[in-house]
Residue, then its C-alpha position, 0 to 999 in steps of 0.5 A: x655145724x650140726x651133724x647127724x651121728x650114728x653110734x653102733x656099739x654102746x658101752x662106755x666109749x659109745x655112752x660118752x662119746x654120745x654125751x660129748x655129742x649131744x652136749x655140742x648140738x649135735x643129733x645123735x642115735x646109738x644102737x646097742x645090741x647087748x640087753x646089759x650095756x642097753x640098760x646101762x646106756x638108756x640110764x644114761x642118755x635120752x630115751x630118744x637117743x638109744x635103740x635096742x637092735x642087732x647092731x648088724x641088722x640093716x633094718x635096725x640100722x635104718x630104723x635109726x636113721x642111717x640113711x639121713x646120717x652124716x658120720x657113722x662110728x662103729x665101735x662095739x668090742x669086735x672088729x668084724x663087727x665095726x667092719x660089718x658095720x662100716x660096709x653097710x653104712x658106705x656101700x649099702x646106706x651111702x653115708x659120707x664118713x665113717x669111723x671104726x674102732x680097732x681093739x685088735x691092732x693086728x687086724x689094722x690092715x683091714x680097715x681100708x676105704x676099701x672096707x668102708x672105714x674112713x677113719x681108723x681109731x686103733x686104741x692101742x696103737x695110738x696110746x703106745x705112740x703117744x707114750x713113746x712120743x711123750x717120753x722123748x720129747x721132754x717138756x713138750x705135752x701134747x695137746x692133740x691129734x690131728x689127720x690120723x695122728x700126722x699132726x700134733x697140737x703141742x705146748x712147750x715152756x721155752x727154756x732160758x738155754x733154749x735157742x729161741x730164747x729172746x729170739x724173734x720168730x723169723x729168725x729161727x730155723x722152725x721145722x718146714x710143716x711147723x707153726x706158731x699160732x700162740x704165746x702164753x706170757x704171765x697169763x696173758x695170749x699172744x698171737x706172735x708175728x715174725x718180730x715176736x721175741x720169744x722169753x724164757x718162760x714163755x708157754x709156745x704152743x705149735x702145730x707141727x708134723x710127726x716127723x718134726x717135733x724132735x726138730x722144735x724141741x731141740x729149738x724151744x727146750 
């Protein structure tokens, strides 16, 4: 499904993530308010893509579609201003999602659905989380992100003193909010059923809770 997207604040992260966005189909407007980054972004992006404005200006803001948008993402170098930006685009243009970036951690707190922001993307907090959590879980590498980090997509190559080795799936003690949607075994995929036996070498990849992925580790390495 195509989304119409408005990104406020350009620079790099708002240069590729527009890229990312418009390669996938997606329709999208960025507003940036510094004369330097707008140079750098128009030389990058379509000439329809980008718009030079105050980011906080409603006027700007509607003049690049905010009220036809289905997500908003705010994400210039200042919380007050992705705060700014969020209010407007909930309370005052009635957008259905919205997406901030934090720069400062300490000021995660502040954005609540009750300051328009939907999604919170603290930077700092999620790569320090992610580094700690690659450090303790071994060979397990984790793919992705989901729900605000609740969920990881996670890939582990099962060990020969592993637990699960020539084991099949209904008979492990798998965490309660864990599943196995595939199986990379001499380059070929399989999706497992609860009689798959599980190899050494086998490459599982799982989606599992936070809370649960030292429970499967602890199973498959």
């Amino acid at each position: 499904m195509t989304m119409r997207i408005l990104i406020v604040g350009g620079g790099k992260v708002g240069t590729y993530l527009a890229g990312l966005l418009l390669a996938d189909g997606h329709t999208v407007k960025v507003v940036e308010g510094g004369k330097e980054e707008y140079r750098l972004m128009a030389a990058e992006l379509p000439a329809d893509v980008v718009l030079f404005g105050s980011v906080t200006d409603p006027e700007v803001l509607e003049t690049a579609g905010i009220r036809e948008a289905d997500v908003v993402a705010a994400v210039t170098r200042t919380d007050e201003t992705n705060l700014v930006i969020t209010s407007l685009a909930r309370f005052e243009f009635n957008v259905q999602r919205t997406i901030a970036r934090v720069n400062i951690p300490k000021n995660a707190w502040l954005f609540t659905p009750e300051m328009g922001v939907d999604v919170p993307l603290n930077q700092a907090d999620l790569m320090a989380h992610l580094i700690a959590e690659e450090m303790s879980m071994g060979d397990v590498m984790t793919l992705l992100k989901l729900r605000r980090g609740q969920y990881s997509l996670v890939e582990n190559k099962v060990s020969s003193r592993a637990i699960a080795a020539g084991k099949a799936i209904k008979d492990l003690n798998l965490p309660s909010e864990c599943v196995l949607p595939a199986i990379i075994r001499n380059g070929n995929l399989i999706i497992p059923r609860g009689d798959t036996v599980l190899l050494p070498e086998d490459e599982v990849f799982a989606l599992v809770h936070v809370s649960q992925l030292d429970a499967l580790a602890s199973i498959l390495r």
